[in-house]
C-alpha positions in Angstrom: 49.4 8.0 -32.6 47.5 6.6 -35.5 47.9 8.7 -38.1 50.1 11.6 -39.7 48.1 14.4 -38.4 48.0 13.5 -34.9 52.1 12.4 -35.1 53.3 16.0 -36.8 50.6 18.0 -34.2 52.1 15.7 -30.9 55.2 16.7 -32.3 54.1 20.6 -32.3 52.5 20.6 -29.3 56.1 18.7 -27.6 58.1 21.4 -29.5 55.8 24.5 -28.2 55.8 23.1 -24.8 59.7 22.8 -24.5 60.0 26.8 -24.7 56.4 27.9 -23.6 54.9 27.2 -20.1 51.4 28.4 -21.9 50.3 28.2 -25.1 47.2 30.0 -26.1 45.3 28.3 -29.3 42.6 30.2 -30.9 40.4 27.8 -33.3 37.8 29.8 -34.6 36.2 26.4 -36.8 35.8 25.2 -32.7 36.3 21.5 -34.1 39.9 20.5 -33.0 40.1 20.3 -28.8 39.2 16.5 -29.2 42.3 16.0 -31.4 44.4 18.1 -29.5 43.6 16.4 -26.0 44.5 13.1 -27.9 48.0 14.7 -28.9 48.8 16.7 -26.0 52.1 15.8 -24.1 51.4 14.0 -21.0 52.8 16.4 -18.6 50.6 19.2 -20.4 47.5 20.4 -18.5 44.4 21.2 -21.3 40.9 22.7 -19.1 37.8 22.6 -20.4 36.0 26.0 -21.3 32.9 25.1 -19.5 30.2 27.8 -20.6 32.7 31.2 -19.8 36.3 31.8 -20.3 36.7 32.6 -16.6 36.5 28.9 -16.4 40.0 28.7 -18.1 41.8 31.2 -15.5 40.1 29.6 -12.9 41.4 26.0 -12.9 44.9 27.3 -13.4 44.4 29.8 -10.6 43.2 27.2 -8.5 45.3 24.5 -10.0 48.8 26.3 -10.5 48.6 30.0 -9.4 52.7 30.3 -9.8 52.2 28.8 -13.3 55.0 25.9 -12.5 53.0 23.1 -15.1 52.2 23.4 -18.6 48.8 24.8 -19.9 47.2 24.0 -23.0 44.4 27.0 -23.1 42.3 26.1 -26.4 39.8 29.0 -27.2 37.0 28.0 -29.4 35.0 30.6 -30.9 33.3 32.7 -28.3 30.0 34.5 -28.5 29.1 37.3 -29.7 30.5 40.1 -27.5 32.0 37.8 -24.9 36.1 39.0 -25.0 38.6 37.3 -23.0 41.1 40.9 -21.8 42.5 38.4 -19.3 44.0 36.2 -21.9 46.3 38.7 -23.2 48.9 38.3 -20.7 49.3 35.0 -21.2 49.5 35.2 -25.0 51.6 38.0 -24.7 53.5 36.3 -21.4 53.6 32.9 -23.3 52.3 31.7 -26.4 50.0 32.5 -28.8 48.5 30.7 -32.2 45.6 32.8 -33.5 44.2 31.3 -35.9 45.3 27.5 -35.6 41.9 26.0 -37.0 41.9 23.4 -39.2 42.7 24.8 -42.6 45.9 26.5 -40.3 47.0 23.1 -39.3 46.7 21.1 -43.0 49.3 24.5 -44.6 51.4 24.2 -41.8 51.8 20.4 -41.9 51.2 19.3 -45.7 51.9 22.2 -47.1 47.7 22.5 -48.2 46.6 26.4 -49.5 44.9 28.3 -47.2 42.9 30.1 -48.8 39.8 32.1 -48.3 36.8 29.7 -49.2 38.9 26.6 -47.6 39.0 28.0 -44.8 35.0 28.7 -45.0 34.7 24.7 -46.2 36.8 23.5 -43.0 34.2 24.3 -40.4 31.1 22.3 -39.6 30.6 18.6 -38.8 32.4 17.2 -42.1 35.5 18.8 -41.0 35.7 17.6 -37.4 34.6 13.7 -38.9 37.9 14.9 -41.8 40.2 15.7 -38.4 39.3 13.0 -36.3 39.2 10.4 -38.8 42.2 11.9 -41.0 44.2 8.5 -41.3 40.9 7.0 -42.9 40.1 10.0 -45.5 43.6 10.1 -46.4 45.6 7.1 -46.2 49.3 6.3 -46.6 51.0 9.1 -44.8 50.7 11.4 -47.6 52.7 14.7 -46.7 51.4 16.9 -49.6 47.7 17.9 -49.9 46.0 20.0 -52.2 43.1 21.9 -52.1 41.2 19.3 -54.4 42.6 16.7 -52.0 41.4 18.6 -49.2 37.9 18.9 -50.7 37.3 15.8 -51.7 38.5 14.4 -48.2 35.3 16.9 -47.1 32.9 15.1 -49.6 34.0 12.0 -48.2 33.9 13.4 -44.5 30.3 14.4 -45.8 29.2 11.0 -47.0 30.9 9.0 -44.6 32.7 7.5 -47.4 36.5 7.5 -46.6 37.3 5.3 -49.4 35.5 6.7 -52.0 37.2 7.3 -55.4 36.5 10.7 -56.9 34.2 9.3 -59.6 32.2 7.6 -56.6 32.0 10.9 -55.6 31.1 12.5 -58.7 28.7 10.3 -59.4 
């Protein structure tokens, strides 16, 4: 993996699946299933939600019915209205992580605040470029952030500009 957010989430992901069969992980920012397919263990099955939720519980009913693999079920935020009752068993069953977006996964693995109006800031496109790209925007294998490292790896994210110096920025 190339950098130290995809190392410390591979090594999550490896240490949910050796107790868990299912892990359910809620990420209500929607921008981190393309980084957690790149982390995901290799023996650990990750389905697409493909318009409806059903769509989950179907490939594992048709897939694994006795639940003998590993499933990664990543629920981005869902419409207005549209509930997923069915997922309870598995979350209680299993696994769940309720609220493992973005700003969830920077306090839990550098220690970054998580407060109210970051949490607000890491949704959108700049925060997904941020994730995908976060060797790039914050170089060295740093394993502190703080929230004005986290914002102006946004700004950067926004620009396009990983290596940008905060007067750059400023300016």
């Amino acid at each position: 993996m190339s950098d130290l957010l995809r190392r410390n989430l591979g090594y999550h992901l490896e240490s949910l699946f050796d107790r868990y069969r299912v892990v359910v992980w809620h990420d209500d920012s929607g921008i981190l299933e393309a980084l957690l397919r790149e982390c995901l263990p290799g023996s650990v099955q990750m389905p697409a939600l493909e318009g409806n939720p059903l769509s989950l519980r179907q490939a594992i009913d048709r897939d694994d019915p006795w639940l003998e693999k590993k499933w990664l079920l990543y629920v981005p935020p869902l419409p207005e209205g549209i509930t997923c009752e069915w997922l309870v068993d598995y979350e209680q069953g299993f696994c769940a992580l309720p609220q493992a977006n973005l700003a969830w996964v920077l306090r839990e693995f550098f220690h970054a605040p998580e407060t109210a109006e970051l949490r607000k800031a890491l949704r959108g496109q700049a925060a997904k470029t941020l994730a995908l790209a976060f060797g790039q925007y914050f170089p060295g294998g740093r394993e502190r952030l703080d929230e004005s490292d986290v914002t102006y790896g946004l700004l950067r994210a926004a620009v396009g500009a990983p290596a940008a110096t905060e007067e750059d920025l400023v300016l």
